[in-house]
TIVOFI-579654 format. One record per atom (N, C-alpha, C): x, y, z; residue in one letter. Coordinates in steps of 0.001 Angstrom, whole numbers, padded with zeros to 6 digits, always signed. Atoms other than C-alpha are relative to their C-alpha. Example, Ala and Ser with C-alpha at 12.3 -4.5 7.8 and 13.67 -1.06 7.14 Angstrom:
% TIVOFI-579654
+000890-001190+000000A +012300-004500+007800A +000900+001200+000000A -000820-001190-000060S +013670-001060+007140S -000770+001090+000730S 
END
This chain:
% TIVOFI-579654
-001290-000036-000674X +018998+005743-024359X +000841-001181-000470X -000684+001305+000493X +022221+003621-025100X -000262-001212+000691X +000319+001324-000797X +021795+000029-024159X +001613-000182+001029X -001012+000370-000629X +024172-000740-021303X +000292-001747+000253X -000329+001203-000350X +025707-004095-021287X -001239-001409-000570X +000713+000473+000838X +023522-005036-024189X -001555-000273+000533X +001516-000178-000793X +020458-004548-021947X -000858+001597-000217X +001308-001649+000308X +017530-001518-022706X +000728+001117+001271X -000190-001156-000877X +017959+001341-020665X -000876+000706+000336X +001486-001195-000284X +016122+004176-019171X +001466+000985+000246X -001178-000742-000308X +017518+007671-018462X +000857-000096+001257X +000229+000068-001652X +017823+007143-014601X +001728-000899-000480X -001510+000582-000734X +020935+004244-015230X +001099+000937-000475X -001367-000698+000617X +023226+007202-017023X +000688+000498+001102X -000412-001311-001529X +023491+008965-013264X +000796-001490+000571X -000711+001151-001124X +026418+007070-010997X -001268-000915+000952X +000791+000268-000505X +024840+004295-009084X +000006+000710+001425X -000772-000956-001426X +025883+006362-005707X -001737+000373+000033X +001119-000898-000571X +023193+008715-006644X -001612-000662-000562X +001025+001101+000023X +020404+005883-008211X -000399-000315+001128X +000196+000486-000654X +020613+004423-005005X -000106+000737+001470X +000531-000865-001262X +020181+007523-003107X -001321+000147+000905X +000876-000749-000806X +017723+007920-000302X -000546+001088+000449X +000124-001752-000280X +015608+010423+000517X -001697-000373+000853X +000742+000738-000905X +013273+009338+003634X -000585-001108-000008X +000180+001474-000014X +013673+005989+003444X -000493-000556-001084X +000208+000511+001324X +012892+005767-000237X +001460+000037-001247X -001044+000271+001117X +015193+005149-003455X -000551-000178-001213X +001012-000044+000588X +014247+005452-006634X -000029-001160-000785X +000282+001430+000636X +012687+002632-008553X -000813+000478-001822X -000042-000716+001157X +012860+003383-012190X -001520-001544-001025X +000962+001278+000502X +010010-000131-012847X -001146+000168+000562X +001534-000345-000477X +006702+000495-013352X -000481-000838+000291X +000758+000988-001138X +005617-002814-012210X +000744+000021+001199X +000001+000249-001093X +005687-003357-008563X +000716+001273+000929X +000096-000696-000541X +006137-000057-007663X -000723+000885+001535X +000358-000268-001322X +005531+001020-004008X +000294+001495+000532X -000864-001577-000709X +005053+004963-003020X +000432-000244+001274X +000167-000294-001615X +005120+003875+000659X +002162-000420+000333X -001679-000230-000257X +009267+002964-000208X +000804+000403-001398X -000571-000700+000880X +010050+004016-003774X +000031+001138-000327X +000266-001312+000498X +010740+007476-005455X -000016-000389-001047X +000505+000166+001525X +008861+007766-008706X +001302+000637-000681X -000626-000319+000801X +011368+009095-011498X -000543+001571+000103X +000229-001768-000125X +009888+012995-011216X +000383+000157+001790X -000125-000655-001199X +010537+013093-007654X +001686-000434+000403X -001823-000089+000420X +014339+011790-008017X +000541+000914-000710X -000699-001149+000362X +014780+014685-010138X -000227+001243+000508X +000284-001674-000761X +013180+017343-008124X +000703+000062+000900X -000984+000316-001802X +014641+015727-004457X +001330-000741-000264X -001582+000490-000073X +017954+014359-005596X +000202+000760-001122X -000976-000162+000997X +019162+015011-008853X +000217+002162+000371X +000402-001468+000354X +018015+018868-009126X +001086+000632+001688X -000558-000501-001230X +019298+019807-005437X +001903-000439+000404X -001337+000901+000275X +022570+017786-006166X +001028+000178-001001X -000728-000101+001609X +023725+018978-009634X +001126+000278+000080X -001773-000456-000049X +027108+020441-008302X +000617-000807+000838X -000660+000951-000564X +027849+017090-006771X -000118-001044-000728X +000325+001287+001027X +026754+014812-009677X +001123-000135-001178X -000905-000049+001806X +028916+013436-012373X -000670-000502-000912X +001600+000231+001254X +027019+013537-015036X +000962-000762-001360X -000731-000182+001363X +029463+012185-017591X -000300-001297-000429X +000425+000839+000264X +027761+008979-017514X -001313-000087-001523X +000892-000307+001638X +025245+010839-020567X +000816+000291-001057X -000678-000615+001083X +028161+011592-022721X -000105-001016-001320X +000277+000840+001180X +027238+008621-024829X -001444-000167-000486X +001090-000359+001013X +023819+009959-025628X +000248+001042-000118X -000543-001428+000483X +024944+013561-025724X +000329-000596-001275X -001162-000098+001418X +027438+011903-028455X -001099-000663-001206X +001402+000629+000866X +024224+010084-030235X -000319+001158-000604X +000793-001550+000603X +022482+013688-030478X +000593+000632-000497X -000269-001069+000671X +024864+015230-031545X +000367-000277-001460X +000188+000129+001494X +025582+013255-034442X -001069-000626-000801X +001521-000765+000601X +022014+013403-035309X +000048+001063-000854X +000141-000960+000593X +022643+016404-035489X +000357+000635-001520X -000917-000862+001276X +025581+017168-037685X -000779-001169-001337X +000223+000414+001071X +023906+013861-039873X -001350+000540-000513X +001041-000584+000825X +020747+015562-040572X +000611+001388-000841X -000382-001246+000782X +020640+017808-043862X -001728+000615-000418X +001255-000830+000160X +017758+020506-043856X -000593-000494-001143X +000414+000124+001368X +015401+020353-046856X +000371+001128-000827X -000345-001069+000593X +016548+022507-049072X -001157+000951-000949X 
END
């Protein structure tokens, strides 16, 4: 993923923080595999099953348009083997 603010990334910071910092019985999700806690974080698969996935026609997603725009010129720069 692109680096934001010259820092690494994961996919999780492309989504508004609104919905990062969404709850979903008293958890939020915590995208750091150290010090991870199920008893108050949501792992990264269960932010996309219980938020993102149930949410999609309230999300602005346009925060991926700068890896969309990566892939796609991947795309057009790769040339088959001939």
């Amino acid at each position: 993923t692109p680096e934001i603010g010259g820092k690494k990334s994961c996919i999780e910071y492309l989504f508004p923080k609104k919905w990062r910092d969404h709850k979903l019985k008293g958890k939020k999700l915590n995208v750091n595999n150290k010090g991870f806690d199920p008893a108050k974080d949501l792992s990264k698969e269960a932010f996309a099953r219980s938020v993102v996935q149930p949410n999609a026609d309230k999300i602005d997603f346009s925060g991926f348009d700068p890896l969309l725009d990566r892939i796609s010129k991947a795309i057009k720069h790769y040339s088959p083997p001939s």
